[in-house]
Structures are given as structure tokens and as C-alpha cells.
N, C-alpha and C positions, 0 to 999 in steps of 0.2 A: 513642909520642911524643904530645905533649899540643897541642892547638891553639895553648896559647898560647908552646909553646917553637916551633915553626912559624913563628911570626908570623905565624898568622891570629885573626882576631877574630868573634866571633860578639855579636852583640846579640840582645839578649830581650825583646820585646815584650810586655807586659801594655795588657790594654785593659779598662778598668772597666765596670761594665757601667752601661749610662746608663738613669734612667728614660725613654720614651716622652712627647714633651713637649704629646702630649693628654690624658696624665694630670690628672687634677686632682688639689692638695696644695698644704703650705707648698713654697714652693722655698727663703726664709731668713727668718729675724724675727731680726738682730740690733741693739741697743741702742748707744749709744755714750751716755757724761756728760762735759757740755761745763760754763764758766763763763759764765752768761750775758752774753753782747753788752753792751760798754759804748754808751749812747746810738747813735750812727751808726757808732761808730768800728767795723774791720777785728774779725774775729774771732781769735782767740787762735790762734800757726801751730800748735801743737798740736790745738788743736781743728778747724781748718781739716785739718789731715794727718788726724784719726778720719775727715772725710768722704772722703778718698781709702782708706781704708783698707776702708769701707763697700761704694765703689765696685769694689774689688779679691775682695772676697768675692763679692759680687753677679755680677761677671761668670765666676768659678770657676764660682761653682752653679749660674748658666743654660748654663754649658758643660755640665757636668754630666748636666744633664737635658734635652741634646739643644737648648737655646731659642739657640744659638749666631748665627740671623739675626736678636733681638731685643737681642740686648748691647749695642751702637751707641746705640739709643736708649734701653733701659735704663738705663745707666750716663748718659746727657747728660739725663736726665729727675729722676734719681735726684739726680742733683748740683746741679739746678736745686731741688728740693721742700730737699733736707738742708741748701744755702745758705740758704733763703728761712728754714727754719724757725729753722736757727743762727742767722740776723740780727735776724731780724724778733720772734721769740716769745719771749724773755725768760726759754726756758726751761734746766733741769740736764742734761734727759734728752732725747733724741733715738733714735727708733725705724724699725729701716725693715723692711719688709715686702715681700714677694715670693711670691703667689700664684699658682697656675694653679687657671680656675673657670670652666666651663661656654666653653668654648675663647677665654678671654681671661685676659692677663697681668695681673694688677692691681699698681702698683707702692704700696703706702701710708707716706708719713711721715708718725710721730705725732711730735708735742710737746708735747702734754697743756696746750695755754692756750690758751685763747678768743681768738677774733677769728682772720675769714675770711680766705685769704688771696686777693687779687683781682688779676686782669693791669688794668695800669697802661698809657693811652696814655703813649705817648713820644714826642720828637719827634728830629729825625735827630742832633742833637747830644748827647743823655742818652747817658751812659757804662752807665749800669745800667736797669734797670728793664723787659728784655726778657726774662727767662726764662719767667714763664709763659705768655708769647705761645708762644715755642719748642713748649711742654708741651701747649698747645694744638694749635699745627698736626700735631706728630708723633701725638700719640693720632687727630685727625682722618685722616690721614693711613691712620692704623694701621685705621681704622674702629671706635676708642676714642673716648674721651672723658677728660674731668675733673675734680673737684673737690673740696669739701671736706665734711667731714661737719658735723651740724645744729650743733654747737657748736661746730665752727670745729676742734676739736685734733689733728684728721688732716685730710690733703690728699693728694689719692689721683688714681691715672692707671692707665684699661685700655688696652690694646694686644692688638689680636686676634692669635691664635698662630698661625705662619702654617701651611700642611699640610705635611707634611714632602714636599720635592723641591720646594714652592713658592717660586718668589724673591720676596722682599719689593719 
């Protein structure tokens, strides 16, 4: 008689096998093409859903390779640099990046056009203009940093990888 004329059930577990997340390597480099930003206005919701989409990859592959207490800020880092670059840079292409390098995470979006992106005082009533405060205190936090590169067309965030059994 066969298990499942029984009515028992058996499940099968597969467990992939994970890189060790003090390896150093890319963990992702994928691109997305957007229409640039008109003036101030909202981004295109399609283009807005590639940055969730980004986001969704992104937190797969640090599963993946074990980086599962960095996803949180990961992902809320991630969406702050791919917002700012969507809005603010004017540009077609948008890159995000996912490294592990000498036991830090580095998060980079490129947008290939000049001009730096800078955290902006705000005061209690501004609707916008706090994400890269956020980007700041998490990589501090993280015993990271961040910023942009000399031409301004990435803007980039470490996050130390924490040891494995370590709580963040």
C-alpha cells in the first residue's frame, strides 16, 4: 500500500546550500531602465514598482548567502539611494549593487550623472527630505558609513556583516 493511498503525507525538504556570509563577492549587480523624472513631479508607478522589484531580489540573495540580519536595513537603504537616484538624476539607467568586502556589506547605486547627492536639513513639517539622514544613521549605527563617489554617479553605503550567532 502506498503512503498516499494511507493518507499519510510525507514532505521533502531541500535546503540550498548558502554561501558563508564572510565570504567576499558580488551578492547582486542588477540594473533596472526607468524614464527620467519629470521636473519634481512622482515617478512613473512602473518605474517606482522596478525599485520594489530591486528590493525583492536584493533581499532573496542576502538570504541566500546567509546576510538574513542585514535585509531590514538593506532593503530600507536600498530604497532610499534608488528613490533619490530615480528622482533627483535625470537619468535612463539605474544600478544597484550588492557586495561583501573585507567584512563589510557595501550597498552601491549607480546613475551615471554628476552631481552629489547630499542629506538635506529638514524641519518637523517637510514631508520628504529625510532619507539620507536614515542612510546615515543605519550605516553608523552598523559601524558603516557613506557616500558618493568623486563624480557624484554612485552613491554607496557599508554596513559591517555581523558574525554569524551575532545579534545585530
Amino acid at each position: 500500500m502506498s503512503l498516499k493511498s494511507a493518507g499519510a503525507t510525507t514532505a521533502v525538504r531541500t535546503q540550498r546550500a548558502r554561501t558563508a556570509p564572510h565570504v567576499d563577492g558580488e551578492v547582486m549587480n542588477e540594473r533596472i531602465v526607468v524614464a527620467p523624472c519629470r521636473s519634481d513631479g512622482p515617478p512613473r508607478p512602473r518605474d517606482a514598482a522596478r525599485v520594489g522589484v530591486l528590493r525583492r531580489i536584493a533581499a532573496a540573495r542576502l538570504k541566500h548567502r546567509g546576510l538574513d540580519a542585514l535585509i531590514g536595513d538593506v532593503l530600507l537603504i536600498s530604497s532610499e539611494l534608488l528613490t533619490n537616484a530615480l528622482l533627483h538624476s535625470g537619468t535612463t539607467e539605474i544600478t544597484l549593487n550588492l557586495a561583501v568586502r573585507g567584512g563589510c556589506l557595501r550597498i552601491t547605486v549607480v546613475d551615471g550623472m554628476p552631481g552629489r547627492a547630499e542629506r538635506r536639513k529638514v524641519d518637523d513639517e517637510a514631508e520628504t527630505g529625510r532619507g539620507l539622514g536614515l542612510v546615515e544613521v543605519l550605516a553608523a549605527q552598523s559601524g558603516g558609513t557613506w557616500g558618493t563617489s568623486e563624480d557624484g554617479s554612485a552613491t554607496w553605503c557599508s554596513l559591517r556583516v555581523p558574525v554569524v550567532g551575532q545579534r545585530q
